[in-house]
N, C-alpha and C positions, 0 to 999 in steps of 0.2 A: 584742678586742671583737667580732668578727666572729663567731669561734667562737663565744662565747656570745650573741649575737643569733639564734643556728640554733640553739640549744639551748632556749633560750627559747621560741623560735617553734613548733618541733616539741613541747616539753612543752604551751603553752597549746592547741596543736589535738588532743593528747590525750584534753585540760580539756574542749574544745568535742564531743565524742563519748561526754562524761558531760551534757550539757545547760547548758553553759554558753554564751553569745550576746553580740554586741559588742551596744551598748559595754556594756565590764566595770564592776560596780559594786563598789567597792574601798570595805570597813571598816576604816576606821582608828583608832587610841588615840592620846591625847594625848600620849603619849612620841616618837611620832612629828612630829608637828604641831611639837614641840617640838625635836627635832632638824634640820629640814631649815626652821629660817627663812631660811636664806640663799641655799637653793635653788629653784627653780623646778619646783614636786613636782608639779603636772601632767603638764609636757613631761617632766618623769623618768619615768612612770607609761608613758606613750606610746613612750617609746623605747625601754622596756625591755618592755613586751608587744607592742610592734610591730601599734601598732594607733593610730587617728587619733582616739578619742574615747573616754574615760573617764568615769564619774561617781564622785568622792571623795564618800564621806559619811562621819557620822560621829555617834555616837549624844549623848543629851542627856546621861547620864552620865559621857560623856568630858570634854564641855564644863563641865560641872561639877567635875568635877576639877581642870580648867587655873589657874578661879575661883580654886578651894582653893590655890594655888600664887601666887595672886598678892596673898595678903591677909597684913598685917604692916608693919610701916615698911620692909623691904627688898625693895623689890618688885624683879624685875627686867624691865628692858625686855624680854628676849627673850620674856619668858609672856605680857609683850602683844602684842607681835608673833603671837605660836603664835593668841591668843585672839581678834585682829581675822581672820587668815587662815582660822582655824576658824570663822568666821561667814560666811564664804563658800562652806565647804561645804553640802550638803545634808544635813538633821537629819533622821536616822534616827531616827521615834518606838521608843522599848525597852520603854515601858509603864509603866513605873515614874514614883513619883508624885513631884511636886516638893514638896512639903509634908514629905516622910520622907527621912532622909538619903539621898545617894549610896549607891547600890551599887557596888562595888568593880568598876576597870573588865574584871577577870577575868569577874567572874560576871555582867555585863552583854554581853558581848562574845558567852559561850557559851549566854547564853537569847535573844539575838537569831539566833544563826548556825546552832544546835541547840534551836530553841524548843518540841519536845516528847521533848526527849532519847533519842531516837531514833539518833544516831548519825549523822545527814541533814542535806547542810546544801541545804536547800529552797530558800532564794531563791538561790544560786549567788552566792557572795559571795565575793570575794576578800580574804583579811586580810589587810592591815598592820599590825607590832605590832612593838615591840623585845623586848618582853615572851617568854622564852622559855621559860617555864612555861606561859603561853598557848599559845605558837605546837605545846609538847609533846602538850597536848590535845586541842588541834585537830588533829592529825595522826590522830587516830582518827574524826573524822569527814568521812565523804565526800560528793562528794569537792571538801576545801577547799584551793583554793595560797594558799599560806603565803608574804609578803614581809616584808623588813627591809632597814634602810639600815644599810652599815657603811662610815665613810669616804666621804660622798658619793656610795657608789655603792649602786646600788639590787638586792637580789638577788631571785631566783626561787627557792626551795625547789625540790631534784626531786619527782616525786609521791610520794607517801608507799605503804608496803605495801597496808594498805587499799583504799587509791583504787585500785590498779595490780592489785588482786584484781579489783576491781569489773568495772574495767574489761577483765581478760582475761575472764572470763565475758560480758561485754555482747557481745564480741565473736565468742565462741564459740557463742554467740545466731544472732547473724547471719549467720555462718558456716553453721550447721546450717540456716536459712531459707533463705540460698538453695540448698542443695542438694536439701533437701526440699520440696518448694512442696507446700502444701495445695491441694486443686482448690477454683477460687473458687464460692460456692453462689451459683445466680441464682434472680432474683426470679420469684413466679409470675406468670405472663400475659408474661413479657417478650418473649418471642417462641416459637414452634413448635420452632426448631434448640434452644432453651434450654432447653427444657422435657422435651425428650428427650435430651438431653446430663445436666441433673437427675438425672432419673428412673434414668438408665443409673450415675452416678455415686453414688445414693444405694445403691443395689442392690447394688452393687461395694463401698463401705464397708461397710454395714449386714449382709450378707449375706442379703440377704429374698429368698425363692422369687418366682417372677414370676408364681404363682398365689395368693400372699399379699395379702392388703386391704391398701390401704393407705388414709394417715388422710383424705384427698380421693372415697372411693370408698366405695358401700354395695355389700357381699356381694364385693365383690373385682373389678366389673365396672368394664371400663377405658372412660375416657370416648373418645368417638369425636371425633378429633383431623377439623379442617378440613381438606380437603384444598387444596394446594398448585396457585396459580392458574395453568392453561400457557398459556403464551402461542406462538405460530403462529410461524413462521420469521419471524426479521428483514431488511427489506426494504431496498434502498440507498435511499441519499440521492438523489432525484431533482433536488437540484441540482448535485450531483456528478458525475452520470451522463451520458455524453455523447448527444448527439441521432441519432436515427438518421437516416440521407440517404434521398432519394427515392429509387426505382431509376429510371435513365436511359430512353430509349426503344430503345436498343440492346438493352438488360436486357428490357425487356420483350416484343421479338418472339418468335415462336415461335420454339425451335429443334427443329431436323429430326429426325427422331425416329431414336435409334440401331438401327441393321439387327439383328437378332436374330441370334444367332449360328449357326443353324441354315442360313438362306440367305447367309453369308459364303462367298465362292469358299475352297474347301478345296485347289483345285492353283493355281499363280501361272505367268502365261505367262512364256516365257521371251521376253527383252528380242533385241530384234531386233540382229544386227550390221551396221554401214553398213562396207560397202567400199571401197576407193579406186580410181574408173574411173584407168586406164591414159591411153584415148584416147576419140576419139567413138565409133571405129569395134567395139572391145569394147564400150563401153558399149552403140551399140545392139544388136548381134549378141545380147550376151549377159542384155540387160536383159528382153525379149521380154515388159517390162509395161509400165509407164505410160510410163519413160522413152525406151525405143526407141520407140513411136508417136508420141511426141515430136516427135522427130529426121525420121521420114520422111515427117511431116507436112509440117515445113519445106521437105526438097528437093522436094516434091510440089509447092508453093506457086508461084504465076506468079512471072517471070521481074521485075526493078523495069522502069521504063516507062523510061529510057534505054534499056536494049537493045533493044529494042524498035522504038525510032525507028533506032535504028543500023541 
């Protein structure tokens, strides 16, 4: 059952890329209606297209028919059962007039489904029929699925040749559209970039010389385009932008202005070496500058005032 639930499923989104749309609207005959009393032929309809909403209809010459079957002393209960259930469907007007007998539900089924015989079935109609003389002639017109109950259970036709022609060229369609994309034509005045992208792509199709008139222009003279507003360097965000600090007062004193290099010393003295005095007595012998006057300044110096008194 699985299997063909994916069967199903993938055939009716076939269906749906010839213009078919939930919910599905399902024509059905009264040979139907009349086999499935005991069923529950909505939720059969739904489990079997794997979809959550159906509309059964069903035409007035069906209903008519049922009538026909139930009139004589041996009525049987199950044509009224088909003919109360059938009044719950939605009545498909067919056109045909009640006053003049029934039309045969053949030839009612395929002026509703093909009603300029054309081959098309325009309102996208799903048949139910047990009928298989019907269901043979509808197989040429697209693109219709074809159902029937056999033994309770509910079948899906696969698509018929026709329909499966149809539909490989719809697709071979779209196929070729998206490889080829026509360039989209834009509207006059839409904008400057459009107008010259236009102009540029009518020229490239058309093949028109670019001193050629064209149908907007007297003697070939091209209108003078607006020019293009410029706008001045974009400024930061001044709340974005951090605050600049004062400069200190350290910042602001003079500084000394750098020596020019012309009066920079060009030779560097050499760095003096300190020696290491021995004794006092080299030191001053050999100092004979500041430091030796120094020293004999000292021993020159009065005597401390003990000695003195001694």
């Amino acid at each position: 059952m699985g299997k063909r639930t994916k069967q199903y499923k993938k055939l009716m989104r076939s269906f749906e890329q010839l213009g078919f749309r939930q919910p599905y609207q399902l024509l059905m005959t009264s040979d139907v209606v009349l086999d499935t009393t005991k069923l529950d032929l909505v939720s059969l309809f739904e489990k079997t297209l794997s979809t959550k909403g159906v509309k059964p209809m069903i035409t007035q010459c069906c209903i008519r028919a049922l009538y026909a079957k139930n009139v004589g002393p041996n009525r049987d209960q199950n044509v009224a059962a088909a003919i109360e259930r059938a009044k719950t469907f939605e009545r498909r007007r067919c056109g045909h007039l009640m006053d003049q007998d029934a039309l045969p539900e053949r030839e009612c089924m395929l002026s509703v489904v093909d009603p300029k015989g054309k081959g098309e079935n325009k309102f996208r109609y799903v048949v139910v029929t047990q009928d298989e003389l019907l269901r043979d002639r509808l197989r040429s017109v697209v693109p219709t699925p074809l159902m029937y109950v056999r033994r309770s259970v509910m079948i899906l036709e696969p698509m018929s040749s026709s329909s499966a022609r149809v539909r490989e060229r719809e697709e071979r369609v779209k196929f070729l559209e998206g490889i080829v994309r026509q360039p989209r034509k834009r509207k006059r005045g839409e904008d400057e970039s459009g107008e010259e992208q236009s102009g540029s792509e009518d020229e490239g199709e058309g093949g028109r010389d670019e001193g050629a008139a064209r149908p907007g222009e007297i003697g070939g003279e091209e209108k003078q385009k607006k020019k293009k507003k410029q706008y001045g360097r974009k400024q930061p965000n001044p709340l974005a932008v951090k605050k600049t600090k004062k400069a200190s007062e350290a910042d602001q004193r003079p500084r000394k202005p750098a020596t020019p290099a012309e009066e920079a010393p060009t030779e560097t003295k050499a760095k003096r070496k300190r020696r290491k005095k021995a004794n006092g007595a080299q030191g001053g012998g050999e100092g004979g500058g500041e430091g030796g006057v120094t020293e004999q300044a000292v021993q020159a110096a009065p005597a401390p005032v003990e000695a003195a008194e001694a």
